[in-house]
Structure formats: C-alpha cells, structure tokens
C-alpha positions as CSV (number, residue, x, y, z in Angstrom):
1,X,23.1,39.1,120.5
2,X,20.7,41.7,118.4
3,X,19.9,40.4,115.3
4,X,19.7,42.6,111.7
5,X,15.6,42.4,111.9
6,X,15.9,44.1,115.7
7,X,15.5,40.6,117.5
8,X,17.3,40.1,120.1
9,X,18.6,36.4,121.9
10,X,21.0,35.0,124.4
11,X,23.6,32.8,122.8
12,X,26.5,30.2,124.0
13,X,29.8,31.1,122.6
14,X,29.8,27.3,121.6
15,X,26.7,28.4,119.6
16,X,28.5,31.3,117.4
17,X,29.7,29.0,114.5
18,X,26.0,28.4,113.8
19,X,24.9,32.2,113.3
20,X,26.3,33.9,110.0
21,X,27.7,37.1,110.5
22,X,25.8,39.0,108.1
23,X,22.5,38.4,110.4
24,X,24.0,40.1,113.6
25,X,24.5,43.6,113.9
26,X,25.9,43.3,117.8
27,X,27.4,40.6,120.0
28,X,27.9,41.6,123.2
29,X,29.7,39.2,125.7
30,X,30.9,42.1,128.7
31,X,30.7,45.6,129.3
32,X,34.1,47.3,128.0
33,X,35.8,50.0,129.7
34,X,34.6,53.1,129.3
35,X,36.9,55.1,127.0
36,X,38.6,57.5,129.5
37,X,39.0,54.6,132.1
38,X,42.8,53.6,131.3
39,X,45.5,54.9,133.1
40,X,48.6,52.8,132.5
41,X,50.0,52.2,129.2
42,X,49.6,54.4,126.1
43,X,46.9,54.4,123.4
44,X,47.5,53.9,119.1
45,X,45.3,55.1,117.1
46,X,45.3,54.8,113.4
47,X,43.7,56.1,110.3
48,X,41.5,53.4,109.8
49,X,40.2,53.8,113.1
50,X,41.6,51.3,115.2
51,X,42.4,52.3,119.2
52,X,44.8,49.9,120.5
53,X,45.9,50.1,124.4
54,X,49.1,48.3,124.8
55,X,52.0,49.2,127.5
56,X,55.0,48.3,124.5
57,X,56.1,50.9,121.9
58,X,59.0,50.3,119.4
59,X,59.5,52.3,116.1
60,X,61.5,50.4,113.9
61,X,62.0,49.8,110.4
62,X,59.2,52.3,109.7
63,X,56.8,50.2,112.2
64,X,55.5,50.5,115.8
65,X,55.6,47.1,117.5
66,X,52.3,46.8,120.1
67,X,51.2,44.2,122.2
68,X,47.4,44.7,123.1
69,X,44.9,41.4,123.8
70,X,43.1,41.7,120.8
71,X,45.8,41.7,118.7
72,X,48.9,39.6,120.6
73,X,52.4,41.1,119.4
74,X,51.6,43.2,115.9
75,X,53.4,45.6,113.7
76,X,51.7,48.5,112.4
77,X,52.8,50.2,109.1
78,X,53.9,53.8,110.9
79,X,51.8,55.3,107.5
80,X,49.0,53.8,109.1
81,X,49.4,55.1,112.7
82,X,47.2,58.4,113.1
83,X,48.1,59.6,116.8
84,X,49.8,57.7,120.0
85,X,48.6,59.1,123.2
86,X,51.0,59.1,126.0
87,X,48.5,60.5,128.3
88,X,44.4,59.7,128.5
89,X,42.6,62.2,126.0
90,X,40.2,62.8,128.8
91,X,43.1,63.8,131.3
92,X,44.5,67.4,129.5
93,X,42.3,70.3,129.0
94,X,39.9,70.4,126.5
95,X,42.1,73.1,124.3
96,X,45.2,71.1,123.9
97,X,42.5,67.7,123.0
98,X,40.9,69.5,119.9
99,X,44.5,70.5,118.7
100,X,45.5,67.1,119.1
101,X,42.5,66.3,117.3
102,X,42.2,69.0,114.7
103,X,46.3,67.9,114.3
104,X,45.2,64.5,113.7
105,X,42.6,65.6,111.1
106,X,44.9,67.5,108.8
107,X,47.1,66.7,106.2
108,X,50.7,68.0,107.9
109,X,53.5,67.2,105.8
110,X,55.3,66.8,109.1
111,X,55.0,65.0,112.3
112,X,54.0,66.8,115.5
113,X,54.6,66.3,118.8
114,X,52.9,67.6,121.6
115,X,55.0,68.0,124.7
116,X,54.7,70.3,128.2
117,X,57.2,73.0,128.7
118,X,56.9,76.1,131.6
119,X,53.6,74.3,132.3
120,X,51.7,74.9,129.2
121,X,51.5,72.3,126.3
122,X,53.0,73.1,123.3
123,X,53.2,71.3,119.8
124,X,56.5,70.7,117.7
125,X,56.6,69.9,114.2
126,X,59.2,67.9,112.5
127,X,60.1,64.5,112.3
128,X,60.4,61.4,114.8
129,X,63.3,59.1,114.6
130,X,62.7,56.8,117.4
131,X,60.3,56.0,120.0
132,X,60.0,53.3,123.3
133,X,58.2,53.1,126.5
134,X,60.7,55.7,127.8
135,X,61.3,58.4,125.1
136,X,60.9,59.6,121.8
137,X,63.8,60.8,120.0
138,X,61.8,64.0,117.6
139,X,64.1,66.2,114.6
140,X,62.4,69.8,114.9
141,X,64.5,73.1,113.5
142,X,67.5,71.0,112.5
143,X,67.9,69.9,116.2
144,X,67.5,65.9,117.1
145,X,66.3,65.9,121.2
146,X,65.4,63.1,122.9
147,X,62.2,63.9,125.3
148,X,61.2,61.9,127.9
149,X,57.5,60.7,127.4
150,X,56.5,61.8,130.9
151,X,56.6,65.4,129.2
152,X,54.8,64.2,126.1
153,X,51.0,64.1,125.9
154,X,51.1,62.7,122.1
155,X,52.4,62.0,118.5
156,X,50.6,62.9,115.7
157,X,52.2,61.2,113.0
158,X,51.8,63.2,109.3
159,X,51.9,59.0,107.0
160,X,48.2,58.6,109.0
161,X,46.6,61.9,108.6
162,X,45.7,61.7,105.4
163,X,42.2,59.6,105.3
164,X,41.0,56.6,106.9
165,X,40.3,53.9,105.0
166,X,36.0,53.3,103.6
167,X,34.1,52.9,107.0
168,X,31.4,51.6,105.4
169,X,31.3,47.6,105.5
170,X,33.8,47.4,108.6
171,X,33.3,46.0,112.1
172,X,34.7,46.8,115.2
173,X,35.7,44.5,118.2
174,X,36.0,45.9,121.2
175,X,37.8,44.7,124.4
176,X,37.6,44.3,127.5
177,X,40.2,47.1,128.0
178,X,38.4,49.0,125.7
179,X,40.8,48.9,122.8
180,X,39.3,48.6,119.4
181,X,40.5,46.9,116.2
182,X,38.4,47.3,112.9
183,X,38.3,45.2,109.5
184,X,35.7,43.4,107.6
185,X,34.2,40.9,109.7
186,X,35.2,37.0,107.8
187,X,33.8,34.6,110.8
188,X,33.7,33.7,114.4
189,X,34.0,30.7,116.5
190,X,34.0,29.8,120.6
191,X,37.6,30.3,120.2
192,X,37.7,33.7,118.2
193,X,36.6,36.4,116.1
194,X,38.2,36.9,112.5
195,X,38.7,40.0,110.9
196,X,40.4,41.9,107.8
197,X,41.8,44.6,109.1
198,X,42.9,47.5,106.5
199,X,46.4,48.1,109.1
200,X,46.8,44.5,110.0
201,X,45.4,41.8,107.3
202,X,43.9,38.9,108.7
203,X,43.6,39.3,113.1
204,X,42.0,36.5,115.4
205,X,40.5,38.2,118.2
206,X,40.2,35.8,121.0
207,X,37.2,35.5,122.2
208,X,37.7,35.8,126.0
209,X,39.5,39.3,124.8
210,X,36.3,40.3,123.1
211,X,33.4,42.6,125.1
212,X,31.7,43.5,121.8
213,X,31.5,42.7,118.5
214,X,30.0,46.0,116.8
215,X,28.4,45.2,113.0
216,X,27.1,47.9,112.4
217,X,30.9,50.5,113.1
218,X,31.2,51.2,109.7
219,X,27.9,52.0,108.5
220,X,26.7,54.3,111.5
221,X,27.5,57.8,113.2
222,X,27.0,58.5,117.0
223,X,24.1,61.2,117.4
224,X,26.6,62.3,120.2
225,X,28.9,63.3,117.4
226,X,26.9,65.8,115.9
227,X,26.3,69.3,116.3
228,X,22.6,69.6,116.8
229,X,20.6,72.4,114.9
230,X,18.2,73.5,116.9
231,X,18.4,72.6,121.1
232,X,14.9,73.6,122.9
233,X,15.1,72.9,127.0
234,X,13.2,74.0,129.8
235,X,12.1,72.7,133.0
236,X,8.8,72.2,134.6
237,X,9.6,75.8,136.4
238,X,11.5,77.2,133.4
239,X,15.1,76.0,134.7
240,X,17.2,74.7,131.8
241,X,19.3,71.6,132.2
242,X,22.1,71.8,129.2
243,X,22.3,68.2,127.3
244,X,25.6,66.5,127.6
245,X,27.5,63.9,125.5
246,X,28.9,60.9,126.2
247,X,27.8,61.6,130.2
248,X,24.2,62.0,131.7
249,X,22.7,65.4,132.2
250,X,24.5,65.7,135.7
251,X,28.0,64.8,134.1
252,X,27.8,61.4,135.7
253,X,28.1,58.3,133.2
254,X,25.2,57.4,131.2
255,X,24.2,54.6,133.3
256,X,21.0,52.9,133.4
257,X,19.5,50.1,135.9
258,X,23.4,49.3,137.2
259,X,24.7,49.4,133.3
260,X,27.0,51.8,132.3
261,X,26.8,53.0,128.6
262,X,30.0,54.7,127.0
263,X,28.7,56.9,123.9
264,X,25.0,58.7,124.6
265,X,23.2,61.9,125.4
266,X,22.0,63.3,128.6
267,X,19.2,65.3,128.4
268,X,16.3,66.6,131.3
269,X,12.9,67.1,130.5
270,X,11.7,69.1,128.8
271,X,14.0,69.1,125.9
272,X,14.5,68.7,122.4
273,X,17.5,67.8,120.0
274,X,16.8,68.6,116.1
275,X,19.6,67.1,113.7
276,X,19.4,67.5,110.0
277,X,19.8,64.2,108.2
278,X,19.1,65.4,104.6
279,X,17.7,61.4,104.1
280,X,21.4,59.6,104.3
281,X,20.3,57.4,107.1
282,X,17.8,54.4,107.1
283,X,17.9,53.3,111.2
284,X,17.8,55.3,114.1
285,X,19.1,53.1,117.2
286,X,20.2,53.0,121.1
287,X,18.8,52.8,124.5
288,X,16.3,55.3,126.1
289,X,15.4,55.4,130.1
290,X,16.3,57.1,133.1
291,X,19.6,57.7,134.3
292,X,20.1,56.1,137.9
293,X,21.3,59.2,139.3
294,X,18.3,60.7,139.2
295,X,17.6,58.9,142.5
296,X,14.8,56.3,141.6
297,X,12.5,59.0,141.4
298,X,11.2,60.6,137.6
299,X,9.6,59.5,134.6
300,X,9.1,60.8,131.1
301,X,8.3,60.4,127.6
302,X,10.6,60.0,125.0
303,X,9.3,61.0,121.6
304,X,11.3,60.9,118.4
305,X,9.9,62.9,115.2
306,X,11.1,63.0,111.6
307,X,9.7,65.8,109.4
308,X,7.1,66.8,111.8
309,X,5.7,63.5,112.0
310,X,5.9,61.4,114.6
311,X,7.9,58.4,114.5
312,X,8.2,57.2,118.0
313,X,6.5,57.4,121.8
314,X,7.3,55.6,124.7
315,X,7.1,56.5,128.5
316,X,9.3,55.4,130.9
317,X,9.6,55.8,135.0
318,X,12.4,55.0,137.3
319,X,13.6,51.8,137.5
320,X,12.1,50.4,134.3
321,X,15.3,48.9,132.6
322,X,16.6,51.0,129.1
323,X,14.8,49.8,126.6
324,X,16.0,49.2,122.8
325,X,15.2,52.1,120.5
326,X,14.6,51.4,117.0
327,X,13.0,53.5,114.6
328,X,12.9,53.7,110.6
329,X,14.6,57.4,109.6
330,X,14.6,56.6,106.0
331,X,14.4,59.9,103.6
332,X,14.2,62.2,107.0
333,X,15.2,65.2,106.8
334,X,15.4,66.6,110.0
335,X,14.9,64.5,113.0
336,X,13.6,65.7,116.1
337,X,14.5,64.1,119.7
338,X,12.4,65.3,122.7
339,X,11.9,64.3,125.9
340,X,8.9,65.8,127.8
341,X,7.9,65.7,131.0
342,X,5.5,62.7,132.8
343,X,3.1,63.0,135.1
344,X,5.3,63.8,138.5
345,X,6.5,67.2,136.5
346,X,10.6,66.8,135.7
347,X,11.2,65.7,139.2
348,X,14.2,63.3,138.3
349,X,13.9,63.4,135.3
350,X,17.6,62.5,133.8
351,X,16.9,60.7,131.0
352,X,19.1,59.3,128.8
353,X,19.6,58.3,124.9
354,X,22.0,55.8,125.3
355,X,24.0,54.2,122.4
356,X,22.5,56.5,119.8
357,X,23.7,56.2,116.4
358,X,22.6,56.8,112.8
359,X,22.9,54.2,110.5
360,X,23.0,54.5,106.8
C-alpha cells in the first residue's frame, strides 16, 4: 500500500477497515494482466471509463447485460457504453485501432460497426438492434443484417460518445483479468471494495477479484499518453534507440527485476523526453530502473528537470530493483526527462520509466 505522503507499507487485508481511503493513493494486492493479454471473451468500454472483460453480451431493453468478476451479473445503460471490442485492440492493425478510437471519440449521431469484408476492415454507420455472444443484428442504408461477430472487430455505440463523466475524484479497481471499473471510492473491507460508479451506482468489488485499487485514476494522466515536445537520443557511438510506450525500448514489456509494468516508457541512454505542462500538475510519479532485457548488464542515471532546474537524480545499475519516483512538478512548465549514460557507456542500458503519470 503507498500512502498520500509517498510512504509505503505492507498491509493484511484483515487490516484494510482500519486505513481511511482518503490516505492511500494505491493498494496493490497482484499484478493484473497486462492490457492486450486477453484472448477469449469480448471487452466493454464505457464513457466513464470503465473496461469490463466478460464472455456474456445481451442488448435488451436499451441495456447490455455483462458478467465480469468485479462486477458479478450487471446491466449497463447502452447510453453509457462507449465501444465493445469483439477482438483485442492490440490484435488489428494500428490503422483500423485509431478509427475505432477516433470513432469512439466523436460525437456520431449514429452507431458504427466495424466489420471485415474482402479482407480489409471496414466501418458501417447506422443503428444496432440486437446483440449476443454470437451476432449483432446492425440497421445501415435501410437494410437490417445480422453479422456474425467472428467478422466484427467492434461497436462504437453513438449514446456513449459524447463525454465521459468528471475524472477527477474517481478511482479505479482493477482485476486480476485486467478489467477496470471506476467510481468514487466509499470504503473497503477484507471482504470488498465499494465504489460509486457513474454507469453502475453502488458496486462491491470482491476483494479476491481485486489486483489494484488505483486512487489516484481520476486525478492523473499517463506520461505515455502524451505527445512529447522535444525527443533528444543518442548513443554512446551516436546510434539512436527510438523511446517506446507502454513496452521497453526493445518492444519487450516494461519489466523490471521479474515485475512486469503495463503503462511506461522505454527509453536508451542517452535520451531525453521534454513535455509541456503549463503548471496543471502538482506530482510527477512511477518507477525508474533497468529493463531486464537488457541482460543484467547496464546502468544509468535518470535525471528529471522542470524549467531548467533540476528536480531529480538518481543512478541505477542492473539488477537494483525499480525504485519509486516521486517528484514535486508544481507550476512547471516544461518538464524534462533524461536518461544519460553511467559509467560502462550505454552498454545495456534499457531503462525504463515505469508507471509514469502526472497528477494534478
């Protein structure tokens, strides 16, 4: 458990009752699946920001029936549901993703569907009238088809597109399976974790469904997110190694003394990251070491600057386990990341900013 003033301490679930939830900012009881990882099932997302994995779909009365283990059997207002994958994100090609995406983030007055057809994936707009496990009956150009969902990658529904509900004050709960439900965080227990969710009202997460419980969701970006401003690499000998997100420099997962790590940036020295924060953030926070595919062999210094100043310095070598980053940003305007080289040049040196976020 990491506490609001950076603290960290082991804790018994029989223990959680005791500790108020505005102290902690994470709970972590297992490592969740890494967000790509599924590959049975289908995955709900909704506006609020929810990602649900559950293997039952039924549309009726204007709401999708799931079943995931964080939420047991639930209903979701269809208005709420922003996109259902029938296919992992990760698995089509990058092109048809951002349409999904850039579907998902616009206010269509219709629904769209994104099926295969002569090998290429095309998207249909209209309106869906049913939908199971097997099929989704979609209205497009005044003709009703049924198509199977082994030819459909996913369903952008036009009721969720229009704007999540506030972030800010929300935390998420993450699974096991890597699902994700999201609400204002009320309490927690050995037996669960309760939250207000803005699609669901009141949910008891169980608590031997829960990996993490993430406090600080609302109130923080991933660094990974961003479009950097400036990007500055070069190796000892000149050779660039381009940064990465979400995977280590090598396009392996971030992963760090045996511990895998979902959301990140993979860099190699020497490089540097500039972001401009315009002062909206107060906490810059994650992980920093050496990625374990750099074969026990490197080490480095990572050094974070706001402004020109600097903020932060620590060296690392391989093997020494990621260590917790935490570093005041407040009224920084642009923030500098940089990893440089040690004293072995940048032999091995895949380095990694794990967990990196921006909170406000």
């Amino acid at each position: 458990m990491r506490l609001r003033d950076g603290s960290e301490r082991a804790i018994e679930p029989a223990e959680l009752a005791t500790v108020p939830v505005a102290q902690v900012e994470e709970l972590r009881l297992a490592e969740p699946m890494a967000s790509d990882r599924w590959r049975l099932g289908f995955l709900v997302r909704t506006a609020a920001g929810d990602e649900l994995r559950t293997e039952q779909l039924r549309l009726r009365d204007e709401k999708l029936s799931v079943d995931t283990p964080l939420t047991g059997l639930a209903q979701l207002p269809l208005n709420a549901v922003s996109v259902v994958w029938f296919v992992p994100p990760a698995t089509l090609p990058e092109g048809a993703r951002r349409e999904v995406e850039a579907a998902a983030a616009s206010r269509a007055r219709q629904d769209t569907l994104f099926i295969r057809k002569a090998g290429e994936w095309v998207r249909l707009e209209g309106v869906v009238k049913s939908l199971d496990e097997r099929s989704v009956v979609f209205s497009w150009q005044e003709t009703e088809r049924e198509v199977p969902l082994a030819l459909a990658a996913a369903l952008v529904l036009a009721g969720g597109q229009a704007g999540s509900s506030a972030r800010e004050g929300l935390a998420a709960v993450i699974g096991s399976d890597g699902s994700r439900v999201v609400g204002a965080l009320r309490g927690w227990s050995a037996e669960s974790v309760v939250l207000m969710s803005p699609a669901l009202g009141e949910v008891k997460v169980p608590l031997e469904s829960v990996a993490v419980v993430d406090a600080l969701w609302g109130w923080s970006v991933w660094v990974s997110a961003l479009e950097p401003a400036a990007v500055k690499e070069a190796g000892w000998f000149g050779t660039a190694f381009p940064w990465r997100r979400d995977v280590s420099v090598s396009g392996k997962p971030l992963t760090m003394q045996g511990r895998m790590f979902s959301r990140g940036i993979g860099v190699h020295s020497r490089s540097l990251l500039a972001y401009m924060l315009e002062g909206k953030y107060s906490l810059l926070t994650g992980r920093i070491g050496l990625d374990d595919a750099g074969g026990g062999l490197g080490d480095a210094e990572f050094i974070v600057r706001g402004d020109g100043k600097e903020l932060m310095r620590e060296a690392t070598k391989a093997g020494d386990a990621p260590r917790l980053l935490r570093v005041d940003v407040r009224g920084v305007k642009r923030l500098e990341l940089l990893v440089d080289f040690g004293r072995n040049e940048d032999t091995g040196d895949q380095a990694d900013w794990a967990e990196l976020r921006l909170v406000k």
